[in-house]
KOLPA-285428 format. One line per 10 residues: number of its first residue (from 1); their letters; for each residue x, y, z of C-alpha. Coordinates in Angstrom, 3 decimals, padded with zeros to 6 digits. Layout:
% KOLPA-285428
NUM = A = X,Y,Z ~ ...
% end
This chain:
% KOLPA-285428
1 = XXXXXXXXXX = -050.101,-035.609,050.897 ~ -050.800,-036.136,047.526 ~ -047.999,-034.365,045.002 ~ -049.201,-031.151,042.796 ~ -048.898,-032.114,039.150 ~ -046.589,-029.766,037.275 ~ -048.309,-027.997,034.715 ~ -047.447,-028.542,031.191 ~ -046.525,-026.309,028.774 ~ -047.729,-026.184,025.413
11 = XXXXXXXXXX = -045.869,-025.979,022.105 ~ -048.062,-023.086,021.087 ~ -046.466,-021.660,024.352 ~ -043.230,-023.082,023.752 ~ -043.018,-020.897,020.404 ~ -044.452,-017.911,021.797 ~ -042.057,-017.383,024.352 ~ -039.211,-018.356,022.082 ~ -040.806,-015.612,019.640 ~ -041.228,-012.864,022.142
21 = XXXXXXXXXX = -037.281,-013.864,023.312 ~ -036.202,-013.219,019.588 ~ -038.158,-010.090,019.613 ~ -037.210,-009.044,022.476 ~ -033.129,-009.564,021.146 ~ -033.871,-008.483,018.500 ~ -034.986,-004.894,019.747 ~ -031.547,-004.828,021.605 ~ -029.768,-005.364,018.770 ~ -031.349,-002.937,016.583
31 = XXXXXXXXXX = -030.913,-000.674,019.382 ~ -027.049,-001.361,019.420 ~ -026.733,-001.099,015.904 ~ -028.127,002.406,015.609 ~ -026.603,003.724,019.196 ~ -023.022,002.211,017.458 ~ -024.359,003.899,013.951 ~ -024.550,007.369,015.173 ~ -021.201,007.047,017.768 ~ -019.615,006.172,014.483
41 = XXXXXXXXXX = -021.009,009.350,012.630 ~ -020.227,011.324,015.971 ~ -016.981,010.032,015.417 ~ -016.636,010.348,011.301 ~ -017.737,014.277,012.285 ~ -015.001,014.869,014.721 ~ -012.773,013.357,012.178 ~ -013.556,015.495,009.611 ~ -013.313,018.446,011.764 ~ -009.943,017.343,012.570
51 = XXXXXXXXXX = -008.764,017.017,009.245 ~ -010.222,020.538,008.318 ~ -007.837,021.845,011.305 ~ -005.716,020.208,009.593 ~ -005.187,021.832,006.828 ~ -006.590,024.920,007.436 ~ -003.204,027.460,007.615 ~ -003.019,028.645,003.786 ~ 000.034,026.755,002.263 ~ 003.207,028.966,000.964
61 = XXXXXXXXXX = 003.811,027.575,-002.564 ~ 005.584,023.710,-002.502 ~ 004.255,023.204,000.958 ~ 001.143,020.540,001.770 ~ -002.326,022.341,000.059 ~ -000.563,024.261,-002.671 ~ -003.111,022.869,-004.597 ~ -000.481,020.376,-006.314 ~ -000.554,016.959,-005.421 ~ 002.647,015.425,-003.710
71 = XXXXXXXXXX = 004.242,011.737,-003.719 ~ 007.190,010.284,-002.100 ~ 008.645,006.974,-001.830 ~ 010.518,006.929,001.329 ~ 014.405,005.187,001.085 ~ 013.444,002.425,004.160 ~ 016.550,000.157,003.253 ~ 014.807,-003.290,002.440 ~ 011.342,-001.931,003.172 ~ 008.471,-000.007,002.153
81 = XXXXXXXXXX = 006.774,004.082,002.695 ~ 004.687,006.272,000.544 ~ 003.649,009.233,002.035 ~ 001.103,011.436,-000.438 ~ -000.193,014.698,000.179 ~ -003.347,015.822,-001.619 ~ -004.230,019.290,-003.696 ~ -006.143,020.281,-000.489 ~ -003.941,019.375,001.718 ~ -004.726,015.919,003.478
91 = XXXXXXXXXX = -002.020,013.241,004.024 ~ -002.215,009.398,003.692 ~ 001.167,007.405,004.095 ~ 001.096,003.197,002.347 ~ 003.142,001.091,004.866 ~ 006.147,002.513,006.789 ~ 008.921,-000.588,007.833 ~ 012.036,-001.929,006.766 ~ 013.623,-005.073,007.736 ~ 016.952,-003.787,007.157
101 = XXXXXXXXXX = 017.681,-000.216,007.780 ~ 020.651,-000.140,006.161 ~ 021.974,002.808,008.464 ~ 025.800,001.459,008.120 ~ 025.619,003.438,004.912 ~ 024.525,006.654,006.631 ~ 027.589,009.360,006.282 ~ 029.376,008.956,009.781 ~ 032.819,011.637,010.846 ~ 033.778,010.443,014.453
111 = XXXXXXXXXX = 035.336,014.277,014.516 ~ 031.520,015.456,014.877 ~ 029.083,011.778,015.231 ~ 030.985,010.495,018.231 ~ 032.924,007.266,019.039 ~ 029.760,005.682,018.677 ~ 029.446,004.679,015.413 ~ 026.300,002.873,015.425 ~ 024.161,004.855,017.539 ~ 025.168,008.144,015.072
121 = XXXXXXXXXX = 024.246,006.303,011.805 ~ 020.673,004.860,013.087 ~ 020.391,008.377,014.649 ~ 020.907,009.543,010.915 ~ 018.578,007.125,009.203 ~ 015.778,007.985,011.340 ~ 016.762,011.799,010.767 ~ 016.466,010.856,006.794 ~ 013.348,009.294,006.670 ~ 011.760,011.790,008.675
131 = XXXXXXXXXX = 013.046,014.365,006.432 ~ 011.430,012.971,003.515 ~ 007.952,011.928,005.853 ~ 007.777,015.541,007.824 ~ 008.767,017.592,004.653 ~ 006.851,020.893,004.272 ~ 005.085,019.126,001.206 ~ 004.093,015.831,002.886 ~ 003.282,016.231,007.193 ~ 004.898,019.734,007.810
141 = XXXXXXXXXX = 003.363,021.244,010.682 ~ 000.153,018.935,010.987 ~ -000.919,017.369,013.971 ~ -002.382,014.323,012.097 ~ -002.129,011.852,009.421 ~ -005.086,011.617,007.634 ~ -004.890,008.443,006.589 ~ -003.202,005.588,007.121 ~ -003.104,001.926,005.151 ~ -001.366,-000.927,006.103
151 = XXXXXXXXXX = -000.776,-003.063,003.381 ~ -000.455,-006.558,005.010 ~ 001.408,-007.706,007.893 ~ 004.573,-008.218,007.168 ~ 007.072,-006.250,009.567 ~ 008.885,-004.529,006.688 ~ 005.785,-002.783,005.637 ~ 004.743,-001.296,009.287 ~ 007.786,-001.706,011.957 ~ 008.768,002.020,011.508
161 = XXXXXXXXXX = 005.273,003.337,011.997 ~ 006.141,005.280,015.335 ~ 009.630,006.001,013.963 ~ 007.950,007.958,011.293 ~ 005.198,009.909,012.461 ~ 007.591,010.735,015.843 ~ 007.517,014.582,016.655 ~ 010.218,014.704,019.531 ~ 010.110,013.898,023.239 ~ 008.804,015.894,025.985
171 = XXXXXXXXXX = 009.176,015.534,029.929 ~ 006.673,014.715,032.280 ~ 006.971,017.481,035.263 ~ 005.451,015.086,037.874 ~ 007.756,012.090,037.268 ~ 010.443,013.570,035.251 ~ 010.072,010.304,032.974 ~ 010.897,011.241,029.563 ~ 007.472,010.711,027.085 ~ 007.818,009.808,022.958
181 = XXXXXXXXXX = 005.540,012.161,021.233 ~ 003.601,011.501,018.054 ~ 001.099,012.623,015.074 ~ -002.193,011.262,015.479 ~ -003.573,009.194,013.089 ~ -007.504,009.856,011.635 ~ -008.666,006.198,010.188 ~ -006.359,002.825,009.637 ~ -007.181,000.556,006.715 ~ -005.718,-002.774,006.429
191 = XXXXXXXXXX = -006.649,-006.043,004.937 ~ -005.763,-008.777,007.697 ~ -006.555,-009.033,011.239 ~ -004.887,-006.641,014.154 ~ -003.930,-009.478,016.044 ~ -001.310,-010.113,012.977 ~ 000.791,-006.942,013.589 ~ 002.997,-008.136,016.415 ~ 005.162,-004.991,017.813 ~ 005.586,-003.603,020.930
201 = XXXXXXXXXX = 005.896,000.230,020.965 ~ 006.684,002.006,023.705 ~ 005.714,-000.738,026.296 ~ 002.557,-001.153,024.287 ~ 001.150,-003.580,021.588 ~ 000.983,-002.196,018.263 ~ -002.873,-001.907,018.151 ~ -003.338,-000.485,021.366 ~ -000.620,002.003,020.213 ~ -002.329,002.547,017.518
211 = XXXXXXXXXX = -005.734,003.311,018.708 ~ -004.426,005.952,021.065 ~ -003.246,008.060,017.777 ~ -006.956,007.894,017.424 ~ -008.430,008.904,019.945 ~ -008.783,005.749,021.657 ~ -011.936,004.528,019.090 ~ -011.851,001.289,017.232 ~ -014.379,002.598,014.127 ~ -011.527,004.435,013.139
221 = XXXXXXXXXX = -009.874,000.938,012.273 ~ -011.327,-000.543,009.357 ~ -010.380,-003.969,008.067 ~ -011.219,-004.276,004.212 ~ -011.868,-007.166,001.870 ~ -012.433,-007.007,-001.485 ~ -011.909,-010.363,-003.261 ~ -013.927,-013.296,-004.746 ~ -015.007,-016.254,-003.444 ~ -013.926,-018.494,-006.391
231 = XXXXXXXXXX = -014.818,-021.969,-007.609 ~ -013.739,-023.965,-010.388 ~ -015.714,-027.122,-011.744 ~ -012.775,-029.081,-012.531 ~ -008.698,-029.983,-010.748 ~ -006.847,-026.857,-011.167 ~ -004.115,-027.382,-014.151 ~ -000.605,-025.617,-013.342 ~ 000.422,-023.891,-016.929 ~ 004.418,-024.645,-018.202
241 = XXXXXXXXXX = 006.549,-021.300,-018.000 ~ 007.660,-020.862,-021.485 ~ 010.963,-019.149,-022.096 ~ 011.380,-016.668,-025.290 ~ 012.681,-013.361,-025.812 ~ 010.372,-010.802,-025.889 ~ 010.257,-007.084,-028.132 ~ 012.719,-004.748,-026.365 ~ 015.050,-007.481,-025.576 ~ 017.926,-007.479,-028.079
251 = XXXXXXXXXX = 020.457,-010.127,-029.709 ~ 022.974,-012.005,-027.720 ~ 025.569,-010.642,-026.903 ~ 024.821,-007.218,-026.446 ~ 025.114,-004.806,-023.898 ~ 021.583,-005.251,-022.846 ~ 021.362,-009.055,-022.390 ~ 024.709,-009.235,-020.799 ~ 022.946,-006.749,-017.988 ~ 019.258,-007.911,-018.136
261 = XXXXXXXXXX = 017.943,-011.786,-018.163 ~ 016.132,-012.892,-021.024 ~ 012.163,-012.078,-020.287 ~ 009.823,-015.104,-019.813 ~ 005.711,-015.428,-020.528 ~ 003.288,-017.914,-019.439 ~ 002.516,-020.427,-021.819 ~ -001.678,-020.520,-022.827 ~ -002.340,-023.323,-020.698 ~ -002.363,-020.935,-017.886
271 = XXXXXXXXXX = -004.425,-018.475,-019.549 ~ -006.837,-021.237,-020.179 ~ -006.774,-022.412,-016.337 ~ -008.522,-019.166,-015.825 ~ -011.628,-019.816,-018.229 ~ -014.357,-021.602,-016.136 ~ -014.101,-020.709,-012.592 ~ -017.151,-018.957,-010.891 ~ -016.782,-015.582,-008.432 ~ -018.865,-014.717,-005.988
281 = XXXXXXXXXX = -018.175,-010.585,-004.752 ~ -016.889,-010.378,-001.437 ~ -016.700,-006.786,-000.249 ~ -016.804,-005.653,003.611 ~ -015.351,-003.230,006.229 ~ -014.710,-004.598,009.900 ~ -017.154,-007.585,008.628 ~ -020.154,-005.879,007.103 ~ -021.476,-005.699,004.170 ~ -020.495,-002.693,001.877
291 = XXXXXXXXXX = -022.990,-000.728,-000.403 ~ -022.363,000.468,-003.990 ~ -022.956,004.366,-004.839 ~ -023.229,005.798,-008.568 ~ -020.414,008.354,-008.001 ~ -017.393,007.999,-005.946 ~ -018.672,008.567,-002.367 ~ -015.960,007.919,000.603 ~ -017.000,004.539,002.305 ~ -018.788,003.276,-000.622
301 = XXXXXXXXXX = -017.980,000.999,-003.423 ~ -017.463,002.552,-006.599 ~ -018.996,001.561,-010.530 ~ -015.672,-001.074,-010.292 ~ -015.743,-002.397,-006.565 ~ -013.164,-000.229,-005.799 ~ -013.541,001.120,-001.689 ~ -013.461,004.489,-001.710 ~ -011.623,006.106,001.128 ~ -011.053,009.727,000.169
311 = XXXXXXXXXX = -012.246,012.142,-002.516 ~ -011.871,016.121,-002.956 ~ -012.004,018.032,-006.352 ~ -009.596,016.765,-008.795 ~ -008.491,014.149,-006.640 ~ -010.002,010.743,-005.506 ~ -008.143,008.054,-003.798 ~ -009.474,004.142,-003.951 ~ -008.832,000.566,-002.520 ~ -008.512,-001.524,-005.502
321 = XXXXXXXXXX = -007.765,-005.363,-004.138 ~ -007.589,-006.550,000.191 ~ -007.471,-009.461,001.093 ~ -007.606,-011.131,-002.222 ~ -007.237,-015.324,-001.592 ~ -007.887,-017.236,-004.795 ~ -004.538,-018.170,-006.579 ~ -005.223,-017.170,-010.156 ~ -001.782,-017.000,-011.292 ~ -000.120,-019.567,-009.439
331 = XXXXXXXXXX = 002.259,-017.585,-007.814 ~ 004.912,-018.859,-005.653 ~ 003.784,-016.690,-003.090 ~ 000.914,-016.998,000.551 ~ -002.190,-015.508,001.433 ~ -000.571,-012.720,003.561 ~ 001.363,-011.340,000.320 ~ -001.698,-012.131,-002.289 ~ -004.027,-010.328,000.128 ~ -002.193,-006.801,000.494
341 = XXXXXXXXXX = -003.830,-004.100,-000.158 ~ -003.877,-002.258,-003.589 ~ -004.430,001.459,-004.250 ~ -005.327,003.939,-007.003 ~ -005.005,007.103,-006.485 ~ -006.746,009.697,-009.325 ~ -005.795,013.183,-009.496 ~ -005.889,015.897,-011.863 ~ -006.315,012.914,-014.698 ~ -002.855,010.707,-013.628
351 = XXXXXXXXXX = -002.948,007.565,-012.095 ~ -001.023,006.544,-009.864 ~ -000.896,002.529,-008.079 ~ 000.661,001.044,-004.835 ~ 001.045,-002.489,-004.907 ~ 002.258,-003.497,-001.233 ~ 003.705,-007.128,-001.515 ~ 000.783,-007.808,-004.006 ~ 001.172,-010.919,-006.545 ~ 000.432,-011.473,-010.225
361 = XXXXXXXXXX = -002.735,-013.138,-008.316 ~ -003.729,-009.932,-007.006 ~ -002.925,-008.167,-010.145 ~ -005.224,-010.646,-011.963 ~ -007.767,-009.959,-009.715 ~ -007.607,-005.802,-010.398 ~ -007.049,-006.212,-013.990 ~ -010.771,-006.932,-014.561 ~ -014.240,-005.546,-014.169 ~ -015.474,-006.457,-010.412
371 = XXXXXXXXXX = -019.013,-008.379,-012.055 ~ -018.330,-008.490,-015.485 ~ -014.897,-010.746,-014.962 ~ -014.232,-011.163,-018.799 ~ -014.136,-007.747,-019.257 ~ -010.666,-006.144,-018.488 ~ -010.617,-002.964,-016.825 ~ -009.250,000.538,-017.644 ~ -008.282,001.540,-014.570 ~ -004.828,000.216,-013.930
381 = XXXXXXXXXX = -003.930,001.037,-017.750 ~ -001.583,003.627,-018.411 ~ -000.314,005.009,-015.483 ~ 001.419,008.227,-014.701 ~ 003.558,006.319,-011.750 ~ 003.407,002.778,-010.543 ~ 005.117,001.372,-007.315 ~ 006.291,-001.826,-008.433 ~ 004.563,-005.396,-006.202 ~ 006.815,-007.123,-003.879
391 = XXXXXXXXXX = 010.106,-005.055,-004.168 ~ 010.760,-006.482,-007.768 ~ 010.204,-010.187,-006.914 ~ 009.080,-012.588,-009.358 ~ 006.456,-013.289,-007.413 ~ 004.899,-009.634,-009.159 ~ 004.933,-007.946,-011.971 ~ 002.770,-009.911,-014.760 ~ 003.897,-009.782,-018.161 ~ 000.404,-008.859,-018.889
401 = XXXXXXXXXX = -000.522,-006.328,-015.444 ~ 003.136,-004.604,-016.236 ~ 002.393,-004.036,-020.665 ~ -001.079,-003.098,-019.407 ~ 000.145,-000.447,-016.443 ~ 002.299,001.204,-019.345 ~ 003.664,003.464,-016.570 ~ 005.234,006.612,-017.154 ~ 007.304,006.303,-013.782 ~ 008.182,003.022,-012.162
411 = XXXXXXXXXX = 009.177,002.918,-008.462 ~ 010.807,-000.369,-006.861 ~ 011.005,000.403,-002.936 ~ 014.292,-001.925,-001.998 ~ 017.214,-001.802,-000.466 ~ 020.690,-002.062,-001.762 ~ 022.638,-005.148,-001.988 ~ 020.570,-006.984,000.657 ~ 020.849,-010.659,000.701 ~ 018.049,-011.797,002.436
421 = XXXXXXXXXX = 015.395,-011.539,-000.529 ~ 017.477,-010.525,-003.216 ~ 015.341,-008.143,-004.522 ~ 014.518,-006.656,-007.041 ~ 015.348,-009.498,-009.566 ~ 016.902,-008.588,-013.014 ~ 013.956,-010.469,-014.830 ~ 011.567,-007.922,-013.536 ~ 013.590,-004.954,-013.875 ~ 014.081,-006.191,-017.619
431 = XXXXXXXXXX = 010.150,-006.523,-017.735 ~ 009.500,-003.110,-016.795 ~ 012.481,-001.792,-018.825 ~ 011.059,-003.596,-022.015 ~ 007.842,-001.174,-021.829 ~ 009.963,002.196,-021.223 ~ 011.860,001.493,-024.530 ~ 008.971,000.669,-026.292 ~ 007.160,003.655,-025.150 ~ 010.067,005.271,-026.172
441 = XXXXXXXXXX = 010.776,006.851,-022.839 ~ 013.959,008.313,-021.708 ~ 015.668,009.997,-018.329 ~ 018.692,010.704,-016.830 ~ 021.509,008.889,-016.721 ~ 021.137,006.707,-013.034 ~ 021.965,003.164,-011.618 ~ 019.960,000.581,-010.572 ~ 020.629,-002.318,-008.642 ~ 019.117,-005.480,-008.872
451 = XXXXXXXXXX = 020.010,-008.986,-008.618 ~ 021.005,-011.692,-011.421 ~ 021.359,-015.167,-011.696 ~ 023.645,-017.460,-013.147 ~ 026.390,-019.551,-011.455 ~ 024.822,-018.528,-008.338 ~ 022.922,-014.997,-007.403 ~ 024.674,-011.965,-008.220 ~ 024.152,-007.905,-007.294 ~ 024.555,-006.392,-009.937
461 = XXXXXXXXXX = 024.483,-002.082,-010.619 ~ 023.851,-001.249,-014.500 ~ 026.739,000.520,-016.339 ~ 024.760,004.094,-016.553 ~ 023.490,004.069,-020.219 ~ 021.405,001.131,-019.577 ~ 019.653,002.742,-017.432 ~ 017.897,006.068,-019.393 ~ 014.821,004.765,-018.219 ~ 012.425,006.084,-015.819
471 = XXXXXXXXXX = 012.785,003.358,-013.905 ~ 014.354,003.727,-010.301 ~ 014.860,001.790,-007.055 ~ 015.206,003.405,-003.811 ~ 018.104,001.182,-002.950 ~ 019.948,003.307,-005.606 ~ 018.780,006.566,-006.597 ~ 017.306,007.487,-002.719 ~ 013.865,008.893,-001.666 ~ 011.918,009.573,-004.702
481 = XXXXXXXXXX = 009.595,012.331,-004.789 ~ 006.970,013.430,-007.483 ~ 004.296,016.640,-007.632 ~ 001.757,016.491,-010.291 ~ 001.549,020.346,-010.786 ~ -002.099,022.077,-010.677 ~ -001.912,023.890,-013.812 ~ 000.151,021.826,-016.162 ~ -001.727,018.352,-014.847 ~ 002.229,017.029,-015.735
491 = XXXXXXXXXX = 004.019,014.861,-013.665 ~ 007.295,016.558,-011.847 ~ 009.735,014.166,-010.624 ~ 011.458,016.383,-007.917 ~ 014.660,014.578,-007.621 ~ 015.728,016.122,-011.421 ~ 014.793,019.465,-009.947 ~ 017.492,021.969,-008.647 ~ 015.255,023.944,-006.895 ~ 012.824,021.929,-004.912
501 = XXX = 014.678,018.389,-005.449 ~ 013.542,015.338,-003.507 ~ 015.716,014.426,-000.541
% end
C-alpha cells in the first residue's frame, strides 16, 4: 500500500501556534502575577493589623509609644544590635550576633551561680541582652517585632537572633518535650541571599526559622539592592595614602598623640579615580523593579533612592545603601561587607545612621545624590547619632563620610579587648574624636578601648580626660541607650540619667 504523505506545516502556521503558545503563557503569568499581587496585599493587611495590635495598650510614660522615640545599642561582646522603638510605638531591631560573647566577664558568686561557672555567666549574658532588647521602652509586652534588617551575612551580625527575641519555654502536654518560645517577626530586609545565613536553630535552618516568626509567608522577606552598576572608560588607578596630621590632632608629645595615632587622608589621586566612571541605578526588592513616589511612601523609593520601609508622623525610617558592589574607595574590604545594608532613620528632625559592616565604598556611594552623582547629598550630614561602620575598622569611617556625618553621638558596637579583629582601631577613634573637639563637644568623663599599633598591636583604654567626648564603645561603657524626647526634639542619652538610665 502506498504510504500517506505527512502533511506539512507552514511557517505562517509555525508562527501562529508559537504566538497563540506565548499568549497563552502569557495569560498565566499575568494571572500569577496579580493572584501573587493581591496574596501579598492580603498579607501587607494582616501585617498591618498585627502591628496595630501591637501597639495598641496606651503606653505609661518611658515605655514603647510614649510618643518619644527610643534607641539602644545592645553590649553583644564582639558583635552587633540596635533595637529602636518608634513615637507610636513600632519596633525594628539592625542585626543581633556576636562572635564572641564575652560572658567570662559576666559577675559570677559560686555562693548563689553554682559550681558551674560557665553555664551561670552565658546564663547572665543572655539575661543582659535581653534586658536591654525586652525593656519596657524597646519590645516590652509585644508579641512582635515589627521589623527586622539584617545587615549582611556575617554571623556576628545575626547568630543571636533567637537568643534575643526568646520569650521563655513552655511544655508540650502531649509529649512533655520542652518547646523554645519566641516574638514573631512582621517583614525581614536584608541585602544578600537567604541561602548565605547558615544557622541551625532549634533543629531548623535559619530561614525556615525565620519564616515561621512570620507566619510561614516568604513576601514578608524582602531582599533589597540599591547600588550602581558602574563603569569606568579607562584601568582603575589605586591613589597613594598620604600621611599628615590633621586639625584636632596636637604636637608631639602630648597627651593626645601619645593615646591617639596620627590621622591619615587620601591623597587627590584617589579623588580623581572617581571622576569619569558611569552609573547605571539599580534598585529592587526580591528581584523586581522598584518605583519612585514624590513623598516618602513605605515600599517606594524616595526623591534620593532611599527604600522606604516605615513612616508615621514625625518619624520616617529609610534604606540608604544594600548590596552596594562597585569599589569606589578601594577599601581593603569584600562584597559581603561593602554590600550591608545602611539606614537612616528621621524623627522629630534628628538623624540618626546604622552602618552594619559598611565600607568607605558604601559610604561613597550614600554620600551623593542617587542620579545626580556629582552632587553630594544632605542626608547623612549632621547627625544627631551615628553607629560607627565595621566596629571601628579602617576599612570605615572616611575622612570625608565621618567630617560630613558631624555626629552629635558616635556609637562603636565592639567588644573589649578581643583579639580576633582588633577592633576598633585607634586611627578611627582619633578620626571621630578630631570632629567632637572641633565641634566643641564635651561629656562625661568615660573610657574607651581601642587598639594601637606600634611594635606590634596593642589594647589600649584612654586615661579618662581624653575621653570627654561623646564618643563611646560598647566594649567599654555597656549598652547604650538614647530617647529623643517629644517635646524638646533633644537627644537624651539615658545612660547619664539617674532615673531612667540605660542598662
Amino acid at each position: 500500500m502506498p504510504q500517506k504523505r505527512k502533511r506539512s506545516i507552514s511557517e505562517a502556521d509555525k508562527l501562529r501556534a508559537e504566538n497563540e503558545a506565548w499568549l497563552d503563557h502569557a495569560e498565566v503569568v499575568k494571572k500569577a502575577k496579580t493572584k501573587r499581587a493581591a496574596d501579598d496585599a492580603e498579607e501587607e493587611t494582616k501585617r498591618l493589623a498585627r502591628m496595630a495590635e501591637n501597639r495598641a495598650v496606651l503606653a505609661a510614660p518611658g515605655e514603647r509609644g510614649d510618643g518619644n522615640f527610643y534607641i539602644s545599642f545592645v553590649q553583644m561582646g564582639q558583635g552587633d544590635c540596635a533595637i529602636m522603638t518608634t513615637p507610636a510605638g513600632n519596633t525594628l531591631m539592625v542585626d543581633c550576633g556576636s562572635d564572641a560573647t564575652e560572658s567570662d566577664r559576666e559577675p559570677y558568686d559560686p555562693k548563689t551561680d553554682g559550681t558551674d561557672r560557665g553555664a551561670a555567666q552565658t546564663r547572665k549574658y543572655l539575661e543582659r541582652i535581653r534586658g536591654v532588647i525586652h525593656h519596657p521602652r524597646h519590645l516590652g509586652k509585644a508579641k512582635q517585632l515589627d521589623y527586622l534588617i539584617f545587615t549582611h551575612p556575617n554571623t556576628d551580625h545575626y547568630n543571636k537572633i533567637d537568643d534575643g527575641l526568646y520569650t521563655g519555654t513552655v511544655v508540650d502536654e502531649e509529649s512533655g518535650v520542652k518547646i523554645n518560645t519566641y516574638l514573631g517577626i512582621g517583614v525581614l530586609y536584608h541585602s544578600d541571599d537567604t541561602t548565605a545565613y547558615s544557622l541551625q536553630i532549634d533543629g531548623d535552618n535559619l530561614t525556615g526559622w525565620l519564616l515561621q516568626r512570620m507566619n510561614d509567608n516568604p513576601s514578608l522577606t524582602r531582599r533589597v539592592t540599591l547600588m550602581h552598576e558602574v563603569t569606568r572608560p579607562g584601568a582603575a588607578k589605586k591613589g597613594k595614602a598620604v600621611k599628615r596630621t590633621t586639625s584636632g590632632v596636637v604636637a608631639v608629645g602630648s597627651l593626645d598623640t601619645d593615646n591617639f595615632e596620627v590621622d591619615s587622608v587620601e591623597s587627590p589621586a584617589e579623588e580623581a579615580n572617581l571622576a569619569g566612571i558611569t552609573e547605571t541605578i539599580v534598585s529592587t526588592v526580591n528581584g523586581d523593579k522598584v518605583a519612585s513616589a514624590a513623598t516618602p511612601t513605605v515600599g517606594r523609593l524616595d526623591a534620593q533612592g532611599g527604600y522606604v520601609i516605615h513612616t508615621e508622623t514625625d518619624c520616617t525610617v529609610t534604606l540608604l545603601a544594600a548590596g552596594v558592589r562597585y569599589n569606589y574607595r578601594n577599601d581593603p574590604s569584600d562584597f559581603t561587607n561593602r554590600g550591608s545594608v545602611i539606614t537612616l532613620v528621621e524623627v522629630f528632625g534628628k538623624k540618626i545612621l546604622i552602618c552594619g559592616d559598611g565600607t568607605t565604598s558604601t559610604e561613597q556611594y550614600v554620600r551623593y545624590d542617587r542620579l545626580k552623582r556629582a552632587t553630594e547629598s544632605d542626608r547623612v550630614k549632621n547627625l544627631a547619632i551615628l553607629q560607627v561602620g565595621h566596629h571601628g575598622s579602617v576599612t570605615s569611617s572616611h575622612h570625608k563620610f565621618v567630617t560630613g556625618a558631624n555626629a552629635q553621638f558616635v556609637v562603636v558596637s565592639t567588644g573589649y579587648r578581643v583579639e580576633k579583629d582588633s577592633l576598633p582601631k585607634g586611627k578611627i577613634i582619633s578620626r571621630h574624636r578630631n570632629v567632637q573637639v572641633a565641634a566643641g563637644r564635651t561629656a562625661k568623663d568615660h573610657e574607651i578601648g581601642m587598639w594601637v599599633s606600634g611594635s606590634g598591636s596593642h589594647y589600649f583604654l584612654t586615661p579618662l580626660p581624653t575621653a570627654k567626648v561623646p564618643l563611646y564603645t560598647t566594649g567599654t561603657n555597656g549598652s547604650l541607650c538614647f530617647k529623643i524626647d517629644k517635646t524638646t526634639k533633644a537627644v537624651v542619652f539615658l545612660n547619664e540619667e539617674k532615673k531612667d538610665g540605660g542598662e
